[in-house]
C-alpha positions in Angstrom: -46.3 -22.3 3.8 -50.1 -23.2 1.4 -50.2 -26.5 3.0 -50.5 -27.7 -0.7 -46.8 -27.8 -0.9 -46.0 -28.8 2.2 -44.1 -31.9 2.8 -43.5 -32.0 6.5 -43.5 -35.6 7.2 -42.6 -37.1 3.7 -39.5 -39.2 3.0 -38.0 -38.5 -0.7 -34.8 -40.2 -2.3 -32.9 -38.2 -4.3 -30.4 -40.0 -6.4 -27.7 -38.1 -7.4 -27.5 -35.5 -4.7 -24.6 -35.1 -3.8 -23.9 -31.6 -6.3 -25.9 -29.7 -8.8 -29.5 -30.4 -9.5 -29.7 -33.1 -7.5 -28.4 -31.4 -4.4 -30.8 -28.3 -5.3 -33.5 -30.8 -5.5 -32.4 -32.5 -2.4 -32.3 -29.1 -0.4 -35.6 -27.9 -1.7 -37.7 -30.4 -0.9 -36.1 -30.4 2.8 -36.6 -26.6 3.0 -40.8 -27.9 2.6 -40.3 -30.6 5.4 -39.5 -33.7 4.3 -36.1 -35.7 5.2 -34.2 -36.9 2.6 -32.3 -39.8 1.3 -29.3 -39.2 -1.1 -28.2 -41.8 -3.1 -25.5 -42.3 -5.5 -21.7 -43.6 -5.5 -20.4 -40.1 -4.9 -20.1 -38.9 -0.9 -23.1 -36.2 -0.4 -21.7 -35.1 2.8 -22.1 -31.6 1.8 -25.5 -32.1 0.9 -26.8 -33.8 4.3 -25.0 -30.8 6.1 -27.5 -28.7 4.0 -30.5 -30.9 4.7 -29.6 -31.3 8.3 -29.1 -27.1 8.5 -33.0 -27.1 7.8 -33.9 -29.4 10.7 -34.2 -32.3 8.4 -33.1 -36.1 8.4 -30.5 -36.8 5.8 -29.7 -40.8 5.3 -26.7 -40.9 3.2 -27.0 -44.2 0.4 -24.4 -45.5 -1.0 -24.9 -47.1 -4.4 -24.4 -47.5 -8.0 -26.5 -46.7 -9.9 -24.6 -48.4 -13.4 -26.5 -51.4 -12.7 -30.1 -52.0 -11.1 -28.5 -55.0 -8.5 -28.3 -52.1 -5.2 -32.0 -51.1 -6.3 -34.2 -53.6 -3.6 -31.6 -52.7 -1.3 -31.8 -48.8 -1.9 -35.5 -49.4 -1.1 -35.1 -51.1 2.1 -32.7 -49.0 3.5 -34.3 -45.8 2.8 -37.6 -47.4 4.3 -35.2 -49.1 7.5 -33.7 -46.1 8.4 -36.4 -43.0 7.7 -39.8 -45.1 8.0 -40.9 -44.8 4.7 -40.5 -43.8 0.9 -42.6 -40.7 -0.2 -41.1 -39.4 -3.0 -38.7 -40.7 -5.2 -36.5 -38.1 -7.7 -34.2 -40.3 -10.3 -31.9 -37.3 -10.8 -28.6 -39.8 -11.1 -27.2 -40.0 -15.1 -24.5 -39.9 -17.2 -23.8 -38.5 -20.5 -20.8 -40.1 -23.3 -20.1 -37.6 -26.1 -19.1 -39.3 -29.7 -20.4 -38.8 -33.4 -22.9 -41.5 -33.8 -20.5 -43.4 -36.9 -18.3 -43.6 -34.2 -20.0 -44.4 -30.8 -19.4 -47.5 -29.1 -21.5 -50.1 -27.6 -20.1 -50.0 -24.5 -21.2 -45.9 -24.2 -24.5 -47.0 -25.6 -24.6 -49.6 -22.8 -23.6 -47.1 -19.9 -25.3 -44.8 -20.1 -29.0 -46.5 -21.3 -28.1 -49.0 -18.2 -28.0 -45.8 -15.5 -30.3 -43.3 -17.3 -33.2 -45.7 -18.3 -33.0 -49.1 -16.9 -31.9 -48.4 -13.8 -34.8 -45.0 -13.6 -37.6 -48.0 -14.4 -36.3 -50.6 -12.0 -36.1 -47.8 -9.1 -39.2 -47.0 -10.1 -40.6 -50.2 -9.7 -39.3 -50.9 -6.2 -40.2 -47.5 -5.3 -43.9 -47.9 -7.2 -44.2 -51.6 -5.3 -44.0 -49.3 -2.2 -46.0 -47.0 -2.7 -49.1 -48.8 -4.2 -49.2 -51.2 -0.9 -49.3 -48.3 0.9 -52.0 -46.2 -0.4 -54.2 -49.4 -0.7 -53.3 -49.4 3.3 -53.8 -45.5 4.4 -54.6 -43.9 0.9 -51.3 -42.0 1.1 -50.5 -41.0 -2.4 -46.3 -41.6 -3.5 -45.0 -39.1 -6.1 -42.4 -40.3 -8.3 -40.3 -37.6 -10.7 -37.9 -38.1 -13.1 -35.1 -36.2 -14.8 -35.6 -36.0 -18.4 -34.1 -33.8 -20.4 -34.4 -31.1 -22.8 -33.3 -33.8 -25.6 -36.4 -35.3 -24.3 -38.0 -33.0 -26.8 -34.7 -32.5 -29.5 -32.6 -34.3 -31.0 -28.8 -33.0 -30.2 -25.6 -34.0 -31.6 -23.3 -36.5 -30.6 -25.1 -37.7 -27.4 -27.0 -40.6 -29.0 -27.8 -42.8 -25.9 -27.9 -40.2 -24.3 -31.2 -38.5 -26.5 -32.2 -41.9 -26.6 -32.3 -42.5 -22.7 -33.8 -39.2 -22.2 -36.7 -40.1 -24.5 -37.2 -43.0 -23.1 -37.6 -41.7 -19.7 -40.3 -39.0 -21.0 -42.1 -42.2 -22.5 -41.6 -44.3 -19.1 -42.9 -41.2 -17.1 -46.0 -41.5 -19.5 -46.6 -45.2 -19.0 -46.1 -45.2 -15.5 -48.6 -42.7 -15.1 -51.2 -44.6 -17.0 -50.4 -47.7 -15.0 -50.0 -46.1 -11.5 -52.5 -43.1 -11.5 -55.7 -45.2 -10.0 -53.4 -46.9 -7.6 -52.4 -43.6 -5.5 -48.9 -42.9 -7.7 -48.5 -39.8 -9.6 -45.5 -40.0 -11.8 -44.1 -37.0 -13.7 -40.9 -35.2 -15.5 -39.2 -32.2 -15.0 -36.8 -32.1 -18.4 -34.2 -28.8 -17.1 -32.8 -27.0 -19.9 -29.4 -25.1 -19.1 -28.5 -24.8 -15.6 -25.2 -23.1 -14.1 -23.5 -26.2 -12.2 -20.1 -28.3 -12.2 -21.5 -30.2 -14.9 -21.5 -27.1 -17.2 -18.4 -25.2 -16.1 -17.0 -25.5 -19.2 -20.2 -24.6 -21.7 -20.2 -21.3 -19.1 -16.7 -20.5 -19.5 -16.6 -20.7 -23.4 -17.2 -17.2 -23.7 -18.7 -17.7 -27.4 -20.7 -20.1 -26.6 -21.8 -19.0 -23.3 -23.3 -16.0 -25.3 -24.9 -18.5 -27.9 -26.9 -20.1 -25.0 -28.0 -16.9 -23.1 -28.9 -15.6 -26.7 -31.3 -18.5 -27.6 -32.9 -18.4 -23.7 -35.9 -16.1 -23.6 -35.2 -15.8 -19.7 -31.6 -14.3 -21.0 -29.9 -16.2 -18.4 -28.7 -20.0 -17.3 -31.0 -21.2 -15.0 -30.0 -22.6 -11.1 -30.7 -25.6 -8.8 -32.7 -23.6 -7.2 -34.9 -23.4 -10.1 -35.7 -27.0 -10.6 -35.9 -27.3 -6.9 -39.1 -25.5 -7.1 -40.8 -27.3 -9.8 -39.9 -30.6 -8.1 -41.3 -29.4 -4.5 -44.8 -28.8 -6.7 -44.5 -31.9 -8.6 -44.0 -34.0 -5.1 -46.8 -32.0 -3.1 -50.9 -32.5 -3.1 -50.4 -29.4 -5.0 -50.1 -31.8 -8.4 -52.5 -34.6 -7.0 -54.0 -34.5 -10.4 -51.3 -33.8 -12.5 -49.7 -37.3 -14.1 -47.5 -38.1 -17.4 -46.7 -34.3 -17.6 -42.7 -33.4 -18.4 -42.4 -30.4 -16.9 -39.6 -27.8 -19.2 -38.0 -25.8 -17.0 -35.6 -24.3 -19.6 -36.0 -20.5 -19.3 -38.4 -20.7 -22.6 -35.5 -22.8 -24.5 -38.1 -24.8 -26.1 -40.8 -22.0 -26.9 -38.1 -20.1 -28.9 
C-alpha cells in the first residue's frame, strides 16, 4: 500500500455501521489498517466479523445517536478500549418523508437532532481529542462527515432532512476553518445513489430505477465500496492539506 493511505495504527469510529455505507466505510478503512469502532443503537455484529476477518480490532458501541447525552461517553469508550480516536466518520442519520404543508415538528426535531446536532456535538468531543493530542505528538485527527447530495439540491418532501444535510456541508466548512491550524482536517463525502437496504425499494421500482440510472453519467447505482474509498483518502496523510471540501461521490449526478 502508498504509505499515503495507510492507516495501520489509527483508531476511527464509524457511526452507523452496522449495514450499508457505514459498514462499507467501516470495512474499508480496516482493509488500510486501522481498528474500528461501530457505533449506533443497531447490533453491528456482522460488521466486526468483517473488520475482525482483516486482522483488525472491532469495539462494538452501543448508543443513540437521537440525542447527544451518550456522546462524552462514546468518546471515552472508544479511547478506553482501542487507545485512542483517529478518525471519526458521522455516517449515523435518519430521513422522515412528508410534503412540507404537512410536516410535523416532531420529524423536523428527529431528524435535525441525529443528523446535525448530534454530527456537531460528536464532533466536538471527538475535535477536543484530537486537538490535545496533536499539540502533544503533532498527530493530525481526521474527522468526515456524511452529507448528502441534497447538500447541493433541494429535493421534495425531505425538509429536515435537506435542511440537516446543508447544515452539515456548512458545519464541515466551519470546523475546518476553526480546526485546520490545530492538527484537524475536517471534510464531507455527500454520496449520491448507492445500492443498499436503505434503497431496496427506489431499485426495485422498475421505472424509477431506470429514471436514476438514466440521469447517472456512471450509468449505474454506486456501492459501499465506493464511498469506502473516498473516505480511506479523506482519513489518510494522503488529504493532509485538503479541509472544508464535500467530496460528491455520485457517479457525475451533480455534473449532469
Amino acid at each position: 500500500m502508498n504509505p499515503s493511505f495507510d492507516l495501520s495504527g489509527r483508531v476511527a469510529v464509524v457511526t452507523g455501521a452496522n449495514t450499508g455505507i457505514g459498514q462499507g466505510i467501516a470495512v474499508a478503512l480496516a482493509a488500510a489498517g486501522a481498528d474500528i469502532a461501530a457505533v449506533g443503537r443497531s447490533s453491528a455484529d456482522e460488521t466486526a466479523a468483517m473488520v475482525r476477518a482483516l486482522g483488525r480490532k472491532c469495539e462494538l458501541v452501543s448508543a443513540d445517536l437521537s440525542s447527544i447525552a451518550p456522546v462524552g461517553d462514546v468518546v471515552e469508550q472508544v479511547v478506553s478500549s482501542l487507545g485512542g480516536l483517529d478518525i471519526l466518520v458521522n455516517n449515523a442519520g435518519i430521513i422522515r418523508r412528508a410534503d412540507s404543508v404537512d410536516f410535523t415538528e416532531a420529524d423536523w426535531d428527529a431528524v435535525i437532532d441525529t443528523n446535525l446536532k448530534s454530527v456537531f456535538f460528536l464532533c466536538q468531543a471527538a475535535g477536543r481529542h484530537m486537538i490535545a493530542r496533536h499539540e502533544a505528538t503533532g498527530q493530525r485527527g481526521k474527522i468526515v462527515n456524511i452529507a448528502s447530495m441534497l447538500s447541493f439540491q433541494g429535493g421534495i418532501r425531505v425538509p429536515s432532512y435537506t435542511a440537516s444535510k446543508s447544515g452539515v456541508a456548512g458545519l464541515t466548512k466551519l470546523l475546518a476553518c476553526e480546526w485546520a491550524a490545530k492538527g484537524v482536517n475536517v471534510n464531507a463525502i455527500a454520496p449520491g445513489y448507492i445500492a443498499t437496504n436503505n434503497t431496496a425499494a427506489l431499485q426495485a421500482d422498475e421505472t424509477r430505477n431506470r429514471q436514476i440510472i438514466e440521469r447517472i453519467p456512471e450509468g449505474r447505482w454506486g456501492s459501499p465500496e465506493d464511498i469506502g474509498g473516498a473516505a480511506v483518502f479523506l482519513s489518510s496523510k494522503a488529504a493532509d492539506y485538503v479541509q472544508g471540501h464535500v467530496l460528491a461521490v455520485d457517479g457525475g449526478w451533480l455534473a449532469r
